[in-house]
C-alpha positions in Angstrom: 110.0 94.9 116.0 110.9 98.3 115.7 111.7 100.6 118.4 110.5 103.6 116.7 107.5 102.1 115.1 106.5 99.2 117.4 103.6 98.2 115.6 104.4 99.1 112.3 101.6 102.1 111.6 104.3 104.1 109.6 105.5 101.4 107.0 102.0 100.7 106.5 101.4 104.6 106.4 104.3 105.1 104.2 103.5 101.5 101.8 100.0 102.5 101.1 101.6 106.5 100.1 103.6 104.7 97.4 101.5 102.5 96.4 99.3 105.8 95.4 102.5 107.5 94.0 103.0 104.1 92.1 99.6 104.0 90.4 99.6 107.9 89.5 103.2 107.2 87.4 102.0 104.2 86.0 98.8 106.3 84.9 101.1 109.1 83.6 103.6 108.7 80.7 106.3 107.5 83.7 107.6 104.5 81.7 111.4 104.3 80.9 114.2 104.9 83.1 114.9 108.3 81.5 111.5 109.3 82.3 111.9 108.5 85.7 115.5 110.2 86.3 113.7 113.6 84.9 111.0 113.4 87.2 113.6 112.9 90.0 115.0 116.1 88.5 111.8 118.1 88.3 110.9 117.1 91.5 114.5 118.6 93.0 114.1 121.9 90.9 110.6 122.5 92.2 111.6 122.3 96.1 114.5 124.1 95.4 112.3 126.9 94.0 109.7 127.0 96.5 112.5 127.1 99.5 114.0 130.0 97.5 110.8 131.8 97.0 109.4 131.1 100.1 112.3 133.0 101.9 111.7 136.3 100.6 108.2 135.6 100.8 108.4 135.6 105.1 111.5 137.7 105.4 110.1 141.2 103.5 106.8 141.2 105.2 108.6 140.4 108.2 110.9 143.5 107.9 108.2 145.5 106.9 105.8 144.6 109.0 107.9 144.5 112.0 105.2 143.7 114.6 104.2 140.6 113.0 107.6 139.2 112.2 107.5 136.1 114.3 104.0 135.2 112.8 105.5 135.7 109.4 108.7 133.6 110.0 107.3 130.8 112.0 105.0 130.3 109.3 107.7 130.7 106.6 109.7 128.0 108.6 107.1 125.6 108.8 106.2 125.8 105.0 110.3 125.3 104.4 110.0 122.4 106.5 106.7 121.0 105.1 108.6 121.8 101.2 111.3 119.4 102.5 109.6 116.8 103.9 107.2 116.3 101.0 109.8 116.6 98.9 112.2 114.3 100.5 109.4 112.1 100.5 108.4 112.4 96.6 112.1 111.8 95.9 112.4 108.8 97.9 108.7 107.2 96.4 109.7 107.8 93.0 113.5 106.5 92.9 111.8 103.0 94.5 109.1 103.5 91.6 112.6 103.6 89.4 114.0 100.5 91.4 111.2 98.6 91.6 109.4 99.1 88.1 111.9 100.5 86.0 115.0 99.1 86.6 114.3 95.8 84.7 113.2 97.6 81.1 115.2 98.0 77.8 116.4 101.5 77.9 114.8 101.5 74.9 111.1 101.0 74.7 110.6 100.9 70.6 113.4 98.2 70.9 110.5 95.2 70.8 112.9 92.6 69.7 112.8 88.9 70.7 115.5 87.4 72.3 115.3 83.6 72.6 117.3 80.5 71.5 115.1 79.5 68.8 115.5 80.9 65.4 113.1 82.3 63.7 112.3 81.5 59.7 
C-alpha cells in the first residue's frame, strides 16, 4: 500500500492510459526499436516547440494588452504546464512501449532467419 495512492486509482489510471498508447503504436508503423527511439525524439521536439511558442504567444498580448496580462499569463502558464505533463507522460508511455515490446526484436526486421540446432537440408 501506497501512501500517495492508497488504493491504487492512479496505477490503474495510468495502466489503462498505456495500454491505449500501446494499442495505437502497435496500430501504427511503431515496430523496431529505431522506430520507437524516433518517436521518443518527435515527441521531445514537439513539446519543446509548443513551450517555445507558447511563450511569445502569452507574453506579447500580455505587454500589449496590459490590462489583461495576468489572464494572459496564467493561461500561458497553465498550457506550459499541461505541454509538460502530457509530454512527460507520452515520453514515459512510449519508452515502456520500447521496454516492454521492443526491446526483444532483431534490430533488423527483414532479417527472418532461423536460428535453431537443427540443420537444415
Amino acid at each position: 500500500m501506497q501512501l500517495n495512492d492508497p488504493f491504487g486509482r492512479m496505477a490503474t489510471k495510468r495502466q489503462r492510459e498505456y495500454e491505449v498508447v500501446r494499442q495505437s503504436l502497435q496500430g501504427s508503423d511503431v515496430n523496431t526499436l529505431q522506430a520507437g527511439q524516433a518517436l521518443l525524439a518527435n515527441i521531445r521536439n514537439r513539446g519543446k516547440w509548443m513551450v517555445l511558442c507558447a511563450l511569445p504567444a502569452t507574453l506579447i498580448p500580455a505587454l500589449i494588452f496590459q490590462t489583461f496580462a495576468l489572464a494572459f499569463i496564467v493561461t500561458g502558464v497553465l498550457f506550459i504546464a499541461w505541454t509538460y505533463s502530457t509530454t512527460r507522460n507520452g515520453l514515459t508511455y512510449v519508452q515502456r512501449y520500447i521496454d516492454e515490446e521492443l526491446a526483444n526484436q532483431p534490430d533488423d526486421p527483414a532479417d527472418t532467419s532461423v536460428t535453431s540446432d537443427t540443420p537444415t537440408p
